[in-house]
DOLO-410591 format. One line per 5 residues: number of its first residue (from 1); for each residue y, z, x of N, C-alpha, C. Coordinates in pm, whole numbers. Example, Ala and Ser with C-alpha at 12.3 -4.5 7.8 and 13.67 -1.06 7.14 Angstrom:
! residues 2
1) -569:780:1319:-450:780:1230:-330:780:1320 | -225:708:1285:-106:714:1367:3:787:1290;
END
This chain:
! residues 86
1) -116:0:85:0:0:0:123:0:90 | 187:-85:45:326:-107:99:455:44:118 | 581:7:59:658:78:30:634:163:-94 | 677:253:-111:677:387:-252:793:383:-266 | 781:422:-432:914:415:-509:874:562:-552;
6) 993:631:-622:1005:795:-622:1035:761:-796 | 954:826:-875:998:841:-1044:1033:1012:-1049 | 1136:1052:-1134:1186:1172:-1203:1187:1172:-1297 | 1113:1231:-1357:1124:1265:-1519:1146:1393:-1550 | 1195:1381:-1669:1197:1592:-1732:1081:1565:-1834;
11) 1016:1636:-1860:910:1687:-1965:914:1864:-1999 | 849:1886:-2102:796:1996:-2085:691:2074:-2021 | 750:2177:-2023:639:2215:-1903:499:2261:-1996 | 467:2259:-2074:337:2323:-2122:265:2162:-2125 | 373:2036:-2187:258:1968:-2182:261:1891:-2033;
16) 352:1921:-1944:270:1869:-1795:161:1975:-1770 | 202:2086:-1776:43:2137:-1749:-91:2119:-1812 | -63:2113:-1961:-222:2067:-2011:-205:1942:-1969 | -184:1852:-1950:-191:1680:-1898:-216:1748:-1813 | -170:1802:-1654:-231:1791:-1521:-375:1881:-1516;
21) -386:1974:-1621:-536:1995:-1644:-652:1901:-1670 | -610:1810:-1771:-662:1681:-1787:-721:1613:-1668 | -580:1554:-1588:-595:1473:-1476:-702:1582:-1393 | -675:1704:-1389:-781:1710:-1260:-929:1715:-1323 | -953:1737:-1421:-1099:1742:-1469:-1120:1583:-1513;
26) -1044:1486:-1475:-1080:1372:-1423:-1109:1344:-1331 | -1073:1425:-1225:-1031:1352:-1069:-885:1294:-1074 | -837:1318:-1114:-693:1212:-1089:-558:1344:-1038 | -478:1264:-982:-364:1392:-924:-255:1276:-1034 | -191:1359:-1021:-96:1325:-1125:38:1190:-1100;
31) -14:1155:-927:51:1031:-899:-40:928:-942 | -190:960:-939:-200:835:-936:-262:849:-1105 | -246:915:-1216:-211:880:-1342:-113:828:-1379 | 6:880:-1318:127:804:-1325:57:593:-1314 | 31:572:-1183:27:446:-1106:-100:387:-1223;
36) -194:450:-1270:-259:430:-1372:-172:348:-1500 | -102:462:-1530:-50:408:-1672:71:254:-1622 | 96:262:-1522:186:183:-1477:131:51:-1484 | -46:57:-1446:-83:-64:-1371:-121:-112:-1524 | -175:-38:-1583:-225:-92:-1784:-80:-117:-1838;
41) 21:-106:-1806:157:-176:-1886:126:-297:-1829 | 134:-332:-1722:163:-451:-1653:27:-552:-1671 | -60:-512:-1690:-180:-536:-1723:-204:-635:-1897 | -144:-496:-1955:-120:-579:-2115:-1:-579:-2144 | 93:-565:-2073:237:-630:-2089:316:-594:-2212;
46) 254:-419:-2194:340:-325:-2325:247:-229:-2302 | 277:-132:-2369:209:5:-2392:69:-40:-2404 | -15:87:-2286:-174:77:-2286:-232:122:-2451 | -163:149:-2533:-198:205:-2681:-90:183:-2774 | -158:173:-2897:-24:116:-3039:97:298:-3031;
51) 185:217:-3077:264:301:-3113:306:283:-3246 | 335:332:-3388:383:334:-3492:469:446:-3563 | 534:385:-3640:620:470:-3702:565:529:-3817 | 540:648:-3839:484:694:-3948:512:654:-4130 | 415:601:-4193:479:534:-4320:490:690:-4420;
56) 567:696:-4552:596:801:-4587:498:906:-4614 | 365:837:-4666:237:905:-4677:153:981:-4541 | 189:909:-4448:148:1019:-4337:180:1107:-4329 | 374:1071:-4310:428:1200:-4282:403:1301:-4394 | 435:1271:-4487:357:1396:-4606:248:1482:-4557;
61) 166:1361:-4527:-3:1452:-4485:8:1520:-4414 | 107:1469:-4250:116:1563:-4130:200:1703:-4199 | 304:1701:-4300:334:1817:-4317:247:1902:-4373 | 209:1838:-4487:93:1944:-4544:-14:1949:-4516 | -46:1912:-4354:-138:1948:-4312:-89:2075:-4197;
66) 60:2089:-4153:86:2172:-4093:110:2275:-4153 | 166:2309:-4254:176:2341:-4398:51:2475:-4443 | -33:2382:-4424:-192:2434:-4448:-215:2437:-4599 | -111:2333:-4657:-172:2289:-4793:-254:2120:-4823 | -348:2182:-4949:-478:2005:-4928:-540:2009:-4848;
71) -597:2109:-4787:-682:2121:-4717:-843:2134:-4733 | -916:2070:-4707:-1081:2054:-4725:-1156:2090:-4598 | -1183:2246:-4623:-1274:2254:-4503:-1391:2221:-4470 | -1452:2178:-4373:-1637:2136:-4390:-1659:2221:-4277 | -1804:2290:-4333:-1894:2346:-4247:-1949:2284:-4130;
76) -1959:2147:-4170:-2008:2101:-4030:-2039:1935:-4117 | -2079:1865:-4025:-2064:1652:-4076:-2170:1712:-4237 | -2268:1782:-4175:-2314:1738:-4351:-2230:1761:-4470 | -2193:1885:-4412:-2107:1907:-4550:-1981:1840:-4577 | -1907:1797:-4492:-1860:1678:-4486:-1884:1569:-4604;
81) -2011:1523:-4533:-2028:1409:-4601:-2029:1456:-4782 | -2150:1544:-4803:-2136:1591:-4914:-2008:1596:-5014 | -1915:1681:-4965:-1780:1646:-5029:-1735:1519:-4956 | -1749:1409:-4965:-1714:1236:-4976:-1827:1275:-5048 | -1894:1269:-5126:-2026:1180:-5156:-2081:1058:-5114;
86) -2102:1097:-4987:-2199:999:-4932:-2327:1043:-4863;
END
């Protein structure tokens, strides 16, 4: 590798730390996740993943799912499925 370029960012710090927990129970140090996500932009020539704007019905859900209202608990996939009926 040639020359290095220096990136600064601000984040928060709780989620650089769970992310650099991540990276190391990958193997990865957190430059070369950085050089990762860098090389999949350039790669597909936009974000390595969709990005969307939430339509009004999500956001509903995300509230009342933070909310902790409409909520369906399952014991586990069978019961799950059971309430779907399938």
């Amino acid at each position: 590798m040639g020359k290095s370029s220096t990136i600064r960012a601000r984040i928060e710090p709780d989620l650089k730390d769970k992310a650099e927990r991540i990276f190391k129970q990958l193997g990865l140090t957190t430059t070369q996740a950085i050089t990762l996500f860098y090389k999949q932009v350039e790669f597909k020539k936009g974000l390595p993943f969709d990005v969307a704007i939430p339509n009004e019905v999500t956001r509903k859900t995300f509230s009342d799912t933070d909310a902790g209202r409409d909520l369906i608990i399952c014991n586990d996939a069978d019961d799950m499925f059971k309430k779907l009926d399938m």
